[in-house]
PDB file with one MODEL, atoms N, CA, C and O in Angstrom:
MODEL        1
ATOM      1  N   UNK A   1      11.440 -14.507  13.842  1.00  0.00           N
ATOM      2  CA  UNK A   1      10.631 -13.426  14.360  1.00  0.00           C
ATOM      3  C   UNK A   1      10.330 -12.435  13.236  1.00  0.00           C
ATOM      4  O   UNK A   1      11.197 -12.127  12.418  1.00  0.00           O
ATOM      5  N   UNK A   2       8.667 -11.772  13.196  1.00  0.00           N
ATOM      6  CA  UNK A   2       8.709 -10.582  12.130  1.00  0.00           C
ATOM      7  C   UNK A   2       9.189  -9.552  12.033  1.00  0.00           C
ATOM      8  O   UNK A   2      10.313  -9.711  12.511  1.00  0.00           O
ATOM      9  N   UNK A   3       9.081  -8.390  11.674  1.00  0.00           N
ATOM     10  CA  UNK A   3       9.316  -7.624  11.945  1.00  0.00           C
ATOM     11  C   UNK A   3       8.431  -6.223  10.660  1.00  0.00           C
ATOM     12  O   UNK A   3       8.475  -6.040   9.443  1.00  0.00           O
ATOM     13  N   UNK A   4       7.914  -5.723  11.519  1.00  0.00           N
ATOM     14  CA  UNK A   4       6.953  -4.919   9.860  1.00  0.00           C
ATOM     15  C   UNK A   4       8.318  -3.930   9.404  1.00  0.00           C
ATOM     16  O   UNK A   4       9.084  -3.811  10.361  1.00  0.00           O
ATOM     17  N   UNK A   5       8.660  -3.400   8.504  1.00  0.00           N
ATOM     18  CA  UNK A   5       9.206  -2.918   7.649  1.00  0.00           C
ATOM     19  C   UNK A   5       8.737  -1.471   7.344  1.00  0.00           C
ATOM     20  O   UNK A   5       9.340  -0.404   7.460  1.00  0.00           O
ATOM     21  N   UNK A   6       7.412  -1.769   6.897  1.00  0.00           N
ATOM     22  CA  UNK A   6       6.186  -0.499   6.434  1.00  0.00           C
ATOM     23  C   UNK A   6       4.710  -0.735   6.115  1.00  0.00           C
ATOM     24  O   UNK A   6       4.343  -1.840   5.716  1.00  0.00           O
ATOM     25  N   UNK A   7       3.939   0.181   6.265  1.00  0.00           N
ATOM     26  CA  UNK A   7       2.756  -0.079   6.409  1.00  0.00           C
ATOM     27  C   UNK A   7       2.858   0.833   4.920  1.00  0.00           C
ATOM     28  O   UNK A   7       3.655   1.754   4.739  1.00  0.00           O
ATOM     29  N   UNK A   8       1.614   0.220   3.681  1.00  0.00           N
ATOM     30  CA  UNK A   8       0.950   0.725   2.786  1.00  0.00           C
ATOM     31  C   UNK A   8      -0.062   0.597   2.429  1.00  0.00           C
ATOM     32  O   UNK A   8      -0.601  -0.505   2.326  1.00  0.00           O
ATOM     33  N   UNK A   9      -0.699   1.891   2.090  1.00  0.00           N
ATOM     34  CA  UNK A   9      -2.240   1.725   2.297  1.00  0.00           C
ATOM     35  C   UNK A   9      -2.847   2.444   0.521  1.00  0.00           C
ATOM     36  O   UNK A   9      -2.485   3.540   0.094  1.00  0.00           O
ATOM     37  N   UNK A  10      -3.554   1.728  -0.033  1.00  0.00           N
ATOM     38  CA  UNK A  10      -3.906   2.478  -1.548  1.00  0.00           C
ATOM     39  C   UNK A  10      -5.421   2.833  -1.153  1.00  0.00           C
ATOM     40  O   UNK A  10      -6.195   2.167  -0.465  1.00  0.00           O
ATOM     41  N   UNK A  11      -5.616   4.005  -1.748  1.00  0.00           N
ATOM     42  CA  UNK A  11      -7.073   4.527  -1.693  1.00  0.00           C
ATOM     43  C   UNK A  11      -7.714   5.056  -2.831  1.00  0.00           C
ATOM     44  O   UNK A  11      -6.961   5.797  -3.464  1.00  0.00           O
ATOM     45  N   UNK A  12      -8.500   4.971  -3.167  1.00  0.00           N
ATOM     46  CA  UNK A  12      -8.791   5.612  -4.704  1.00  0.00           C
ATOM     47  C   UNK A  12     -10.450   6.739  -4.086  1.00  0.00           C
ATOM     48  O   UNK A  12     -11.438   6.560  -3.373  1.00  0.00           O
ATOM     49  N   UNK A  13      -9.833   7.887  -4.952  1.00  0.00           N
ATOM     50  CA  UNK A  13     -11.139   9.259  -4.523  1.00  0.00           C
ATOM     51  C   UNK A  13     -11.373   9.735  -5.491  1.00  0.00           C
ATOM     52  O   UNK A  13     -10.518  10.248  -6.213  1.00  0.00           O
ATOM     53  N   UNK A  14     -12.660   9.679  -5.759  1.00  0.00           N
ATOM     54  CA  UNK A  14     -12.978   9.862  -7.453  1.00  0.00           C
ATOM     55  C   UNK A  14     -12.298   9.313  -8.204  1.00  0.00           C
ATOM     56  O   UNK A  14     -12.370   8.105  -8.431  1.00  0.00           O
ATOM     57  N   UNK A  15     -11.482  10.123  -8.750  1.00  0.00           N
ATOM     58  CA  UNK A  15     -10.610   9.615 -10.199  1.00  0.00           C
ATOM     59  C   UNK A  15      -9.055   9.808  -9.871  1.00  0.00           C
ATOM     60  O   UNK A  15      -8.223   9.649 -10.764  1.00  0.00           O
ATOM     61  N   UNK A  16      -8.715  10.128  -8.673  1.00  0.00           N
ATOM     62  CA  UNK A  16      -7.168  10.043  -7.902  1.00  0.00           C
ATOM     63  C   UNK A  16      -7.103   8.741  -7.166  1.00  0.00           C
ATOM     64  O   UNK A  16      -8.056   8.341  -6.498  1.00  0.00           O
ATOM     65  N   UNK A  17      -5.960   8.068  -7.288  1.00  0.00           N
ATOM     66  CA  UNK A  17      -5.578   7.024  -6.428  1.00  0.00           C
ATOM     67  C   UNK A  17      -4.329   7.949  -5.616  1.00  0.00           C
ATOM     68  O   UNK A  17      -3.642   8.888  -6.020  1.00  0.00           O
ATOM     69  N   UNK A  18      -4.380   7.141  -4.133  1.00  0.00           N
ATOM     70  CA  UNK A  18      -3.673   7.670  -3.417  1.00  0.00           C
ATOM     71  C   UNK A  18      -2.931   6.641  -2.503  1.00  0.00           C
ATOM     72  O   UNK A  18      -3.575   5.978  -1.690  1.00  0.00           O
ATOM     73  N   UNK A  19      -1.630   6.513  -2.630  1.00  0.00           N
ATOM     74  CA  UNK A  19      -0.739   5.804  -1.953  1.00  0.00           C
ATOM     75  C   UNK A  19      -0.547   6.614  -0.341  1.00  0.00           C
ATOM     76  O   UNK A  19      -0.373   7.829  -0.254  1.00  0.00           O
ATOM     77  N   UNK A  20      -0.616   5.724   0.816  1.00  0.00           N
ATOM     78  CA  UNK A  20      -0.065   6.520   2.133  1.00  0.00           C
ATOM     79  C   UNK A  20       1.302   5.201   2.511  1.00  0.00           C
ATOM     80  O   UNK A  20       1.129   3.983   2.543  1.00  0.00           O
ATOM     81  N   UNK A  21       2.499   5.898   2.735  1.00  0.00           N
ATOM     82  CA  UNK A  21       3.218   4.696   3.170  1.00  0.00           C
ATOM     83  C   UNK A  21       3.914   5.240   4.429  1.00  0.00           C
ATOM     84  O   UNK A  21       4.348   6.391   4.391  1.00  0.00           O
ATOM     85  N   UNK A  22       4.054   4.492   5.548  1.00  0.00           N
ATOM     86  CA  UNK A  22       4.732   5.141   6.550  1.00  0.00           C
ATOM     87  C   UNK A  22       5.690   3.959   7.078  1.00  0.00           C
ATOM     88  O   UNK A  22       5.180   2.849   7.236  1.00  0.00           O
ATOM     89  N   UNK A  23       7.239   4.173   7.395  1.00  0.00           N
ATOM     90  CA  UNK A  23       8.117   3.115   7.756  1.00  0.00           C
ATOM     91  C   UNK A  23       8.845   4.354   9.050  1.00  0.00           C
ATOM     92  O   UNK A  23       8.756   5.553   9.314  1.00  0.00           O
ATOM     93  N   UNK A  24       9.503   3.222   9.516  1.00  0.00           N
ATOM     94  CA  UNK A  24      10.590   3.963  10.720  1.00  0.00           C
ATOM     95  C   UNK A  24      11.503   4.732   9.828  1.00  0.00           C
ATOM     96  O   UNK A  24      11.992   5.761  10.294  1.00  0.00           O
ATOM     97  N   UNK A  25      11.845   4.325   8.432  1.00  0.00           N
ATOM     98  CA  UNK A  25      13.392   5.315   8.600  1.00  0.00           C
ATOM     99  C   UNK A  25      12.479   6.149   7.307  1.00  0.00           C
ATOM    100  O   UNK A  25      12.964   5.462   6.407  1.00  0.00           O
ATOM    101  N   UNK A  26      11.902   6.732   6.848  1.00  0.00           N
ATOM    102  CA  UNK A  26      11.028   7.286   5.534  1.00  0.00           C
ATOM    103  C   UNK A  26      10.012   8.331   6.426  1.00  0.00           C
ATOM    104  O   UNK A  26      10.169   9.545   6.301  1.00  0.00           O
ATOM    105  N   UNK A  27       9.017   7.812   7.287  1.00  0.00           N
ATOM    106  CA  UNK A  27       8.304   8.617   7.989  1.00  0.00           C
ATOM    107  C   UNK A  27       6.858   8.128   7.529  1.00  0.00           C
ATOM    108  O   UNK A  27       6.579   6.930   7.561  1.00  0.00           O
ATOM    109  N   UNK A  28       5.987   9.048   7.118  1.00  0.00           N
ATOM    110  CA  UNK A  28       4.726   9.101   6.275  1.00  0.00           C
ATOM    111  C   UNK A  28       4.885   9.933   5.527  1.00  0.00           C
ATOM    112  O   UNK A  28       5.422  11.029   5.684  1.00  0.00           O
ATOM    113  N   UNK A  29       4.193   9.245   4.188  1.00  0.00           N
ATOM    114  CA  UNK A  29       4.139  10.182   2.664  1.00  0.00           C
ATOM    115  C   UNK A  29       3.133   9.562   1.967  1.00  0.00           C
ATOM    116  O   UNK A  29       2.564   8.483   2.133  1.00  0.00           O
ATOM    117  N   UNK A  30       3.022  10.402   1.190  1.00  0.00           N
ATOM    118  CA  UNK A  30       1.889  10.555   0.277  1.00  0.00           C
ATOM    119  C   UNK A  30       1.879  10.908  -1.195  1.00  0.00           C
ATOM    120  O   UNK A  30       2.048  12.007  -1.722  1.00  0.00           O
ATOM    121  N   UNK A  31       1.612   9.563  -1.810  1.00  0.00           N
ATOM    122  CA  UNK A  31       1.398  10.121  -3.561  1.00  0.00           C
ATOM    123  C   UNK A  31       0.289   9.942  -3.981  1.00  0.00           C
ATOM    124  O   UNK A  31      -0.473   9.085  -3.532  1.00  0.00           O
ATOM    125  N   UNK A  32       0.045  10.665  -4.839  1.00  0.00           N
ATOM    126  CA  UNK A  32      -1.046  10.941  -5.574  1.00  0.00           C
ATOM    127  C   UNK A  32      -1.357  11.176  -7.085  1.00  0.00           C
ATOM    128  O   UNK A  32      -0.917  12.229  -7.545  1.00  0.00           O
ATOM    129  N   UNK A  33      -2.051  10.354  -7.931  1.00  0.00           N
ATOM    130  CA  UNK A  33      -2.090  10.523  -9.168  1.00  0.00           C
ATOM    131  C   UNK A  33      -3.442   9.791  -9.986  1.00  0.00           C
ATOM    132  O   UNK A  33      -4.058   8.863  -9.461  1.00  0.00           O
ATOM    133  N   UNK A  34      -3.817  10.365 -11.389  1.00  0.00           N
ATOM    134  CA  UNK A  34      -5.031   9.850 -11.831  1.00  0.00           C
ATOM    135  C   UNK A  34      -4.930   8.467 -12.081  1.00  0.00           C
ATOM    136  O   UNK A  34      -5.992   7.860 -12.213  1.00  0.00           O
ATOM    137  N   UNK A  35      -3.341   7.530 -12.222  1.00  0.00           N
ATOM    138  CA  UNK A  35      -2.664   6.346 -12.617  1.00  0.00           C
ATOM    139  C   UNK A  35      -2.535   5.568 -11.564  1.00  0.00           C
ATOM    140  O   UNK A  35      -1.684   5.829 -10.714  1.00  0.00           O
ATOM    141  N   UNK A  36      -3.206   4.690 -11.475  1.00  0.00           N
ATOM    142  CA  UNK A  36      -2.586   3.443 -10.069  1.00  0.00           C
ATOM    143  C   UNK A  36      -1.361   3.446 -10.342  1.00  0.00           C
ATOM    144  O   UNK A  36      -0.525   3.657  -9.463  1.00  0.00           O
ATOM    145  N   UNK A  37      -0.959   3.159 -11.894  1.00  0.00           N
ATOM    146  CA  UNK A  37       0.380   2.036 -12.211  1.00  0.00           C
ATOM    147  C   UNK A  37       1.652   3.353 -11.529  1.00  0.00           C
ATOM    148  O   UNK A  37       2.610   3.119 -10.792  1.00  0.00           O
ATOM    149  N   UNK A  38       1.274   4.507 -12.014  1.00  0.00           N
ATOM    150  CA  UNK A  38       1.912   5.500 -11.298  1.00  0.00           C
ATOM    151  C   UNK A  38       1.976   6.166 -10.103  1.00  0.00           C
ATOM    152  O   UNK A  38       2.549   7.213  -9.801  1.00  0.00           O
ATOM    153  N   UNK A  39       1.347   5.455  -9.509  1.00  0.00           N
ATOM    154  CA  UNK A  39       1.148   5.890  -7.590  1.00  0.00           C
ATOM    155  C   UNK A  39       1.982   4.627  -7.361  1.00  0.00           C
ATOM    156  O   UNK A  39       3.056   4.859  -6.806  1.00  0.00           O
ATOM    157  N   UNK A  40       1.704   3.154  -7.703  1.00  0.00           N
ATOM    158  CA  UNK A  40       2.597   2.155  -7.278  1.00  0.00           C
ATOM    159  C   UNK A  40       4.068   2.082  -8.075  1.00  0.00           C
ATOM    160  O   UNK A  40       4.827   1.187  -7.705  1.00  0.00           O
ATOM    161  N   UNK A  41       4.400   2.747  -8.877  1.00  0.00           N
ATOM    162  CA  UNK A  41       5.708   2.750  -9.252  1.00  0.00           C
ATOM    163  C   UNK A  41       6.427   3.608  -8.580  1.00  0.00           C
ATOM    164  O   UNK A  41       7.624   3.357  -8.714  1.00  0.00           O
ATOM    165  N   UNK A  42       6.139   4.854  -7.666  1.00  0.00           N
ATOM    166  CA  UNK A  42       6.092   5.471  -7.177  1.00  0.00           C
ATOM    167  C   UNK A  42       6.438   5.437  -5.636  1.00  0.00           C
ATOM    168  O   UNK A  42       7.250   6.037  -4.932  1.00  0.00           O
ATOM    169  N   UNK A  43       5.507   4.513  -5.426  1.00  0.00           N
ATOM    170  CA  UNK A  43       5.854   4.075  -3.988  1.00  0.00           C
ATOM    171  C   UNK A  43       7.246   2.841  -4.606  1.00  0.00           C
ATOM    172  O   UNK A  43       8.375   3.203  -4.275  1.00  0.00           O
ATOM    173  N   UNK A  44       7.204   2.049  -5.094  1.00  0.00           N
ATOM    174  CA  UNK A  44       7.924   1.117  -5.562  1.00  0.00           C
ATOM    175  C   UNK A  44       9.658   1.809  -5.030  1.00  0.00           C
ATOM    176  O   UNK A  44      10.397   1.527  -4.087  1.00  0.00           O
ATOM    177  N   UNK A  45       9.787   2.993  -6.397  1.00  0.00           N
ATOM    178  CA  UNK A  45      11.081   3.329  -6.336  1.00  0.00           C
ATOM    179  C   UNK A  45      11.366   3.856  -4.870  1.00  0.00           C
ATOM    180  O   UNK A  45      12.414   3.522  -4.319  1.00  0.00           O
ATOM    181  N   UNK A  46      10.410   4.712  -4.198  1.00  0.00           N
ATOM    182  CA  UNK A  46      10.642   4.972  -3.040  1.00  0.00           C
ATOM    183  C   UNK A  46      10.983   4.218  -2.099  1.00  0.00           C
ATOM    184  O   UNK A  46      11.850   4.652  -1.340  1.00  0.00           O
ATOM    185  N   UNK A  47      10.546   3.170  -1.906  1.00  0.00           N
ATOM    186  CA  UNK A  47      10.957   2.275  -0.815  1.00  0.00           C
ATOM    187  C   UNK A  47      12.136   1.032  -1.089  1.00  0.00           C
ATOM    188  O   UNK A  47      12.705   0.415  -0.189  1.00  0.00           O
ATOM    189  N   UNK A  48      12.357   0.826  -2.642  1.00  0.00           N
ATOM    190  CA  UNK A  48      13.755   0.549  -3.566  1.00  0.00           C
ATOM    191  C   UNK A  48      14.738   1.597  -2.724  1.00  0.00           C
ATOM    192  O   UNK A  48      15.852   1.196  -2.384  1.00  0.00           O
ATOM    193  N   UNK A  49      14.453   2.487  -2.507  1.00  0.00           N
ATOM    194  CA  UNK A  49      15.728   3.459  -2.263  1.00  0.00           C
ATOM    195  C   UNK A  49      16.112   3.467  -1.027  1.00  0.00           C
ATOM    196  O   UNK A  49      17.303   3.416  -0.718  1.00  0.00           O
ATOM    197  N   UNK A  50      14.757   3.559   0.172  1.00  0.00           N
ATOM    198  CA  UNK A  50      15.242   3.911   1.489  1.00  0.00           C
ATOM    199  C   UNK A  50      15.470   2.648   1.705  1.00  0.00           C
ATOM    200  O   UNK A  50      16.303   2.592   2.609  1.00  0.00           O
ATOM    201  N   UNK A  51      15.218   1.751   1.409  1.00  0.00           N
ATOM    202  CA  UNK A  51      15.919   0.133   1.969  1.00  0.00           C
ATOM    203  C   UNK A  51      17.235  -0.046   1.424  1.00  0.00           C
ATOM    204  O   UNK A  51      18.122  -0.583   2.088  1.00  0.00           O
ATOM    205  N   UNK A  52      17.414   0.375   0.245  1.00  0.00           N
ATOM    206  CA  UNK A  52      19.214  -0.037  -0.336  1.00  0.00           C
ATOM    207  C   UNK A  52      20.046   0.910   0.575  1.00  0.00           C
ATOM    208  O   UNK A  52      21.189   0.544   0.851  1.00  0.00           O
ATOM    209  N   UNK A  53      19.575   2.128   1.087  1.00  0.00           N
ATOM    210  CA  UNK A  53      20.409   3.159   2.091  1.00  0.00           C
ATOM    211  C   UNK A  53      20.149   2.782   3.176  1.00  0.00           C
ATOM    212  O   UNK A  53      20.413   3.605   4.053  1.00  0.00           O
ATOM    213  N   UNK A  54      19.714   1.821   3.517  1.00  0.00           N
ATOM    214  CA  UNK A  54      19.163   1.615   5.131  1.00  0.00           C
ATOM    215  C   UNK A  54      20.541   0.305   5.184  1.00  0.00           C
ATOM    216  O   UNK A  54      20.941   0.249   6.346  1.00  0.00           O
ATOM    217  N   UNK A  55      21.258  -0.623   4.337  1.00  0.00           N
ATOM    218  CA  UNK A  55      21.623  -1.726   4.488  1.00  0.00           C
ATOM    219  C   UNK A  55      22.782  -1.178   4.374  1.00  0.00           C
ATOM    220  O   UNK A  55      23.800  -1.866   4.444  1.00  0.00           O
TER     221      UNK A  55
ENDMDL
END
């Protein structure tokens, strides 16, 4: 059986990319930066973290 985990969504506005991620135990958040590689490293460590504290 699945089970979703988290929803992530990338958006780019003008010259900002913008990460939205929302999970059950995190909530919804939002990063923002002129760097993809730094909006997804970003979300990366974030959700690295609330999953190693979630187990």
């Amino acid at each position: 059986m699945e089970e979703t985990l988290c929803n992530v969504e990338f958006l780019k506005n003008n010259n900002t990319y913008i990460a939205r991620v929302q999970s059950d135990l995190g909530g919804m958040r939002e990063y923002r930066s002129s760097s993809f590689e730094e909006v997804l490293e970003q979300v990366i460590i974030d959700l690295q973290e609330e999953f190693e504290t979630a187990m």
